[in-house]
C-alpha positions in Angstrom: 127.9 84.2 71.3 128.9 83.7 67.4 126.3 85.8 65.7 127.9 84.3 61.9 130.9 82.4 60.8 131.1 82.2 57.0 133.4 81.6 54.2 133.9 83.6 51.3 135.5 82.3 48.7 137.1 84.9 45.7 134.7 87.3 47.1 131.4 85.2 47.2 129.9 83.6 50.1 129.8 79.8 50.3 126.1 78.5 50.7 125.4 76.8 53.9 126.3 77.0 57.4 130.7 76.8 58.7 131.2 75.1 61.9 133.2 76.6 64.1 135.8 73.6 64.1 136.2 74.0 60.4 136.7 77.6 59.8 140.3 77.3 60.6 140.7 75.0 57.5 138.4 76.8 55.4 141.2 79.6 56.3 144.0 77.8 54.7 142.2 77.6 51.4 143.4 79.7 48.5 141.8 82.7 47.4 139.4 81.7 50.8 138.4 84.3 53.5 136.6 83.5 56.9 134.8 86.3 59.0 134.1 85.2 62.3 131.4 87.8 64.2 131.0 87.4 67.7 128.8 89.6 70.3 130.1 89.9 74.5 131.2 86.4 74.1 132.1 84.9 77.7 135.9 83.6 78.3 134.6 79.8 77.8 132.7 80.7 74.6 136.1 82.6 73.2 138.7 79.7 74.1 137.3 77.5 70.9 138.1 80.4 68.8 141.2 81.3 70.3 142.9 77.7 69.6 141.0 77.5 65.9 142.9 80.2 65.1 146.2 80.8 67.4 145.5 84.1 68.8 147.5 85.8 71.4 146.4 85.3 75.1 146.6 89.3 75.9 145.2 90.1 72.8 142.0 87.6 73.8 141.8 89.2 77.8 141.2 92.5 76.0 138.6 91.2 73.5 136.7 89.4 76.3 136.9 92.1 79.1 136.6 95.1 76.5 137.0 98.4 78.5 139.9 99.2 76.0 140.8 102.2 74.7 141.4 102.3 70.7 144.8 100.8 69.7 146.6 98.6 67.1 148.6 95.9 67.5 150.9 93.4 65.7 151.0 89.9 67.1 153.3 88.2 64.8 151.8 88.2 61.4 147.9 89.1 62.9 146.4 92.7 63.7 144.8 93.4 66.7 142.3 96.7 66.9 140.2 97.8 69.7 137.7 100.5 68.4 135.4 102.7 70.5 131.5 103.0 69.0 129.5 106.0 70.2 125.7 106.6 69.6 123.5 109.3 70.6 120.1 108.3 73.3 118.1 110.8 73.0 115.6 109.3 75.7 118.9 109.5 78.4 120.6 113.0 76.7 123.6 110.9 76.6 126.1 109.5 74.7 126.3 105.5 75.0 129.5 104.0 73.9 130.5 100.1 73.0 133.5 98.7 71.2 134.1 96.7 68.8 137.7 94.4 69.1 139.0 93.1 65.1 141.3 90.4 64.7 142.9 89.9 61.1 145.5 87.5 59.8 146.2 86.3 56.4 143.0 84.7 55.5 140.6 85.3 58.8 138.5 88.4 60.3 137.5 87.7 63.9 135.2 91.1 65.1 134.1 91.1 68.5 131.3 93.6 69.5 130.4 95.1 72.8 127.4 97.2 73.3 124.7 98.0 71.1 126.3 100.7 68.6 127.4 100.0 65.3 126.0 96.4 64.5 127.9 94.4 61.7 125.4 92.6 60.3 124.0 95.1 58.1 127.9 96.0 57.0 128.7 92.5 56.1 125.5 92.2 53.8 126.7 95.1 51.9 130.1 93.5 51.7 128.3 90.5 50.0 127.3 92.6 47.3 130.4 93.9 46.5 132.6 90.5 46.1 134.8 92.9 44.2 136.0 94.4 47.8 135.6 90.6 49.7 138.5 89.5 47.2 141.0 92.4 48.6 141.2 90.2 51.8 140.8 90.6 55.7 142.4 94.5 55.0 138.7 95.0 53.2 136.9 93.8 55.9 138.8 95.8 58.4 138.5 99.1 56.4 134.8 98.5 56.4 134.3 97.7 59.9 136.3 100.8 61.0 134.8 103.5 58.2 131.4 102.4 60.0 131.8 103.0 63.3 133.7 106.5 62.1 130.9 107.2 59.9 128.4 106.6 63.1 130.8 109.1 64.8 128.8 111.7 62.6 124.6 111.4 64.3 127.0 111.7 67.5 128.5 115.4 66.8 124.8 116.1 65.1 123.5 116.0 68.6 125.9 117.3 70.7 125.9 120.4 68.3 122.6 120.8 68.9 122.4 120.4 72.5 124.8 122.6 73.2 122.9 125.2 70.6 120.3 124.8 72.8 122.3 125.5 75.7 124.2 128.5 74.4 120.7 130.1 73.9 119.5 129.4 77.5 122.9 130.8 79.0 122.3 134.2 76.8 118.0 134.3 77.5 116.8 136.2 80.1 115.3 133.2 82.1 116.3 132.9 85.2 116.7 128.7 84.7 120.7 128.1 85.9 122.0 125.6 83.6 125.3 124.8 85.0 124.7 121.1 85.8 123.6 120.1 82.2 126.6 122.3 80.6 128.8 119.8 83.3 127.6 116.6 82.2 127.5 117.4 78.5 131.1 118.3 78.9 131.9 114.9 80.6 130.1 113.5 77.4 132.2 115.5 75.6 135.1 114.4 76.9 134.6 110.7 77.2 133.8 111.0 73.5 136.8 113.0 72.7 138.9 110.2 74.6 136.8 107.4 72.5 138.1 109.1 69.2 140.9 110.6 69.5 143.9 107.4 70.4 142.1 106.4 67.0 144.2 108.8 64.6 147.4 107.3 65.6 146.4 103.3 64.3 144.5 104.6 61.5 147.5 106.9 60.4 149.6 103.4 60.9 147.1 101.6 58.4 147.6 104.1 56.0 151.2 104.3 56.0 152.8 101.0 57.3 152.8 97.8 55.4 150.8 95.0 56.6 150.9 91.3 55.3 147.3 90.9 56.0 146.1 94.2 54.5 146.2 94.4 51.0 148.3 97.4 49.0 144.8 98.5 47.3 143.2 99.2 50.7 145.8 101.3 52.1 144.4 104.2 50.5 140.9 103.9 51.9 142.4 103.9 55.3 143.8 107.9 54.8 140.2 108.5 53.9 138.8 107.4 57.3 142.2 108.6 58.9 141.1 111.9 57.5 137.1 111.7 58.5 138.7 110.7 62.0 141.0 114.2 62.5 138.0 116.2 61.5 135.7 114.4 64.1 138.5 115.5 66.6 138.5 118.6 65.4 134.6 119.3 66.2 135.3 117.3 69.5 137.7 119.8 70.7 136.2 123.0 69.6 133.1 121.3 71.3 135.2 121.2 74.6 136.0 124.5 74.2 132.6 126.2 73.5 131.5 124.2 77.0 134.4 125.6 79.0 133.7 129.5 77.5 129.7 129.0 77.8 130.5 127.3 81.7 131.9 130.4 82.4 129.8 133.1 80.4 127.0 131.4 82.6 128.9 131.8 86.0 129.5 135.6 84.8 126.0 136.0 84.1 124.9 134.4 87.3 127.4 137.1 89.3 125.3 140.0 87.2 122.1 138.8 88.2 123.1 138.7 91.9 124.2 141.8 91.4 121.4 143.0 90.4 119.2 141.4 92.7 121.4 143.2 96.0 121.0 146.6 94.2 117.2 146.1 94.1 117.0 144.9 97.2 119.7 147.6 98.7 117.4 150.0 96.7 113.9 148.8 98.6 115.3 148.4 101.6 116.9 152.4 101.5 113.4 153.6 100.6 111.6 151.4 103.0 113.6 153.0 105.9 112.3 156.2 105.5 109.0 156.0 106.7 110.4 153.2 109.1 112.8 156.0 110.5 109.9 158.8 110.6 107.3 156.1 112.2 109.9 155.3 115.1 110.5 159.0 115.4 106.9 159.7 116.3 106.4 156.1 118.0 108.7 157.3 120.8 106.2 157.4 124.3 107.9 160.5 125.2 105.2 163.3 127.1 106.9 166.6 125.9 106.8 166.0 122.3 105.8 169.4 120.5 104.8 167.7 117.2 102.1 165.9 118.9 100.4 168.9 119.3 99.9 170.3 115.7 96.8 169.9 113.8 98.1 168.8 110.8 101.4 167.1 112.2 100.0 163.4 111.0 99.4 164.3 107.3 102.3 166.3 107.2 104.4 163.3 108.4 102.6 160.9 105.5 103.3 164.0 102.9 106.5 163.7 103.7 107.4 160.1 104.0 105.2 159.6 100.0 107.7 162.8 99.3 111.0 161.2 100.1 110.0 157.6 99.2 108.8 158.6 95.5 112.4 161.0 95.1 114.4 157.9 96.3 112.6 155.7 93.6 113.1 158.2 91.2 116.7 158.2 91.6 117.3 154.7 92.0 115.1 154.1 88.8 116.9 156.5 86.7 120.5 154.5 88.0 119.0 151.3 87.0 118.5 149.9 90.5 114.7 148.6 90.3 
């Protein structure tokens, strides 16, 4: 569905409604700008927009079908970039991910948005209050669309940081809770982020350097500012992948020394337990020439000296740090 079409015109937004059907002429205006927002449009509700304004058939499959990963590219004098949005649910304990698809040429912004992260429609009523960046061109538009989605990178690393905080404490407590499955799937959340951001440096290092007709000279600069913003978001990403794989296995190790200690307690019981179990089957035995069976104090003695050797074994085994 089109969520707005307007016309902005040295920076200022022309009152009233544009039709579809005329935004391509509003395009070819001087000085003119048209931005074009669409949200999961179908195939059928694309095609009008695709023939307003020329675009290239590949370029339109990946806008419609989304499932992209981040890249930009040149389609005779238009830019094509996919971006990847990311936001944090806390309800789920996951990170949910959209995209949001930018066509620019001379004098038109098309942005199609998957997914629920990083809505435009706050961005482009900030961008009507500064006309000042509105009158840099299409380049303005797409340096504002991608700072935002970079910027809502941030909340993202916030949460991850603290979950795996959280983590890192449980793996080092002395509960017995085993928290290898969530330090899995926060990994795989880890790395599906790390693969929305990181093919994202590459275009935005392009932006920055290369020359574009449809991105103005004035907004290159702004571009090494995200490019930069984007490197250190990979940066925390990685480090984040690495702080999963050594707390993964600091939790197996862990797990090892607690089975450990488990068989020595139970080795332990089970060595002072067969004591009396060994004397008991000793005096058990239904033989008829037994001379023990005749003393007078042959019972007590034999409970004196089970207690006896069952309370030097636990001795010893408590002094090695068995029980």
């Amino acid at each position: 569905m089109i969520v707005d079409c307007a016309v902005y015109e040295r920076g200022q937004r022309r009152p009233g409604d544009l039709a579809l059907e005329d935004a391509f002429e509003a395009a070819r205006a001087k000085d003119a700008l048209v931005w074009i927002g669409l949200h999961t449009p179908t195939a059928e509700e694309f095609d009008s927009v695709r023939q307003e304004f020329e675009l290239h058939e590949l370029a339109v499959e990946d806008a419609v079908k989304a499932h992209q990963r981040p890249k930009l590219e040149l389609y005779g004098d238009s830019l094509f970039l996919v971006l990847k949005t990311a936001r944090y649910s806390v309800p789920e304990r996951s990170v949910e991910f959209g995209e949001i698809l930018v066509f620019i040429g001379d004098r038109f912004v098309i942005s199609v948005r998957h997914g629920d992260a990083s809505p435009l429609a706050a961005l482009r009523r900030e961008l009507e209050h500064r006309p000042e960046l509105l009158r840099c061109g299409p380049g303005a538009v797409l340096h504002a669309i991608v700072d935002r989605v970079v910027d809502d990178y941030q909340p993202v690393i916030e949460a991850l940081d603290d979950e795996i905080g959280q983590l890192e404490a449980s793996v080092f407590s002395e509960s017995r809770e085993n928290p290898a499955e969530r330090i899995y799937k926060l990994t795989r959340e880890t790395l599906a982020f790390h693969r929305a951001v990181a093919p994202l440096v590459e275009p935005l290092d392009r932006l920055a350097g290369e020359e574009f007709s449809s991105v103005d000279e004035s907004v290159r600069a702004f571009f090494r500012d995200v490019f930069d913003h984007t490197v250190r978001v990979e940066d925390e990403i990685e480090a984040f992948r690495q702080l999963l794989t050594g707390m993964l296995e600091a939790n197996l190790t862990q797990v090892s020394v607690r089975q450990n200690e488990d068989m020595r307690r139970i080795s332990a019981w089970v060595a002072i337990i067969a004591v009396p179990t060994m004397i008991a089957g000793v005096y058990g035995m239904n033989f008829e020439h037994m001379p023990e069976l005749e003393w007078t104090y042959g019972y007590p003695l034999a409970i004196a000296l089970m207690g006896a050797i069952c309370t030097i074994l636990y001795r010893r085994f408590r002094r090695a740090g068995w029980l």
